[in-house]
N, C-alpha and C positions, 0 to 999 in steps of 0.2 A: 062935706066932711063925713057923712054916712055911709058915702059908697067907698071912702076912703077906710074908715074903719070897717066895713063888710069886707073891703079887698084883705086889709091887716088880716080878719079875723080867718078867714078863706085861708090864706096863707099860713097861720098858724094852726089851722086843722087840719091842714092837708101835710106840714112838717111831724103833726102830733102822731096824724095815722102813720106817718112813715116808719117813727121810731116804734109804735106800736110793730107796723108790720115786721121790721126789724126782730124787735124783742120776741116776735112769734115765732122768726125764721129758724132764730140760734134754739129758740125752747125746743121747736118741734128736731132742730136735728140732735140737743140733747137728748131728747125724748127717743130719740131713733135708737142714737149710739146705745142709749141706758137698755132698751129691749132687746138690741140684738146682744148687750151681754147676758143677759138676763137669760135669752134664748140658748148662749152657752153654756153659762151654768147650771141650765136645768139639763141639758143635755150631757156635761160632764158628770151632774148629780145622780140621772138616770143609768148610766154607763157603772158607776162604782156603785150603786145599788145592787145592781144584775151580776158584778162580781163579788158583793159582801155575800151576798145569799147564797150565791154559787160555793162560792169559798165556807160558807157554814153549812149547807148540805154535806161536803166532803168530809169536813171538821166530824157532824156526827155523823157519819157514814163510817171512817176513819174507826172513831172514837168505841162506837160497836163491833167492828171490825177487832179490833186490838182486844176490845172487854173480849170477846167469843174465842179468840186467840188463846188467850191468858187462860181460860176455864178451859180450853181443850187439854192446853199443855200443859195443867195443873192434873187435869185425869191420865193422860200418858204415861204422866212423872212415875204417879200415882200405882195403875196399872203395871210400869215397868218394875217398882219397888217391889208389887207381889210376887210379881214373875221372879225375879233373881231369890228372896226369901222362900218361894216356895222349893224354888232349883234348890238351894242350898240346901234344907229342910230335907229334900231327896235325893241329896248328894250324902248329906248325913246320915240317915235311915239306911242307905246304900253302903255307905264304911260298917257303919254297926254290923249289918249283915255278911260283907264281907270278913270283919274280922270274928265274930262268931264261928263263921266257918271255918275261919284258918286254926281257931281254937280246937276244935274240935277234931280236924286232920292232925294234928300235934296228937289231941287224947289218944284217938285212935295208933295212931303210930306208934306211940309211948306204949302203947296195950298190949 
């Protein structure tokens, strides 16, 4: 009867390791599957890293660009508005003296 129950118990150790080894096979290839996405997503996450930064370098690159733009072409505006007011200023000065003159060829002529 002993060797009969060491054979049972034999037999159910050796079904136990089975489904043990089983149970390890599906883990380990979960385990596989779960890493190689893991290895995806760190490499997707690595990839849209390298284009956020990329893309916010340009952003302020951009952003100074545009501010340095905007102060040029506020001094040009600037600059242009003297230029025409000073012309004008010497276009005026310019009548005055020309019709002064033209007064004066009248007086004279009148004389």
């Amino acid at each position: 009867q002993s060797t009969g129950r060491t054979a049972e118990q034999g037999r159910l150790l050796r079904a136990m390791q089975q489904e043990v080894a089983a149970v390890e096979r599906e883990l380990s290839c979960d385990i596989s599957l779960l890493r190689d996405r893991i290895d995806r997503c760190n490499m997707r996450y690595s990839d849209a890293r390298k284009r956020y930064e990329e893309a916010e370098r340009e952003f302020i690159a951009s952003k100074l660009e545009l501010h340095q733009c905007a102060e040029q072409k506020e001094g040009l505006e600037e600059h242009l508005f003297t230029i025409i007011t000073l012309n004008e200023t010497r276009k005026s000065e310019k009548l005055e003296q020309l019709h002064q003159k033209l007064e004066q060829l009248e007086l004279q002529e009148n004389s």
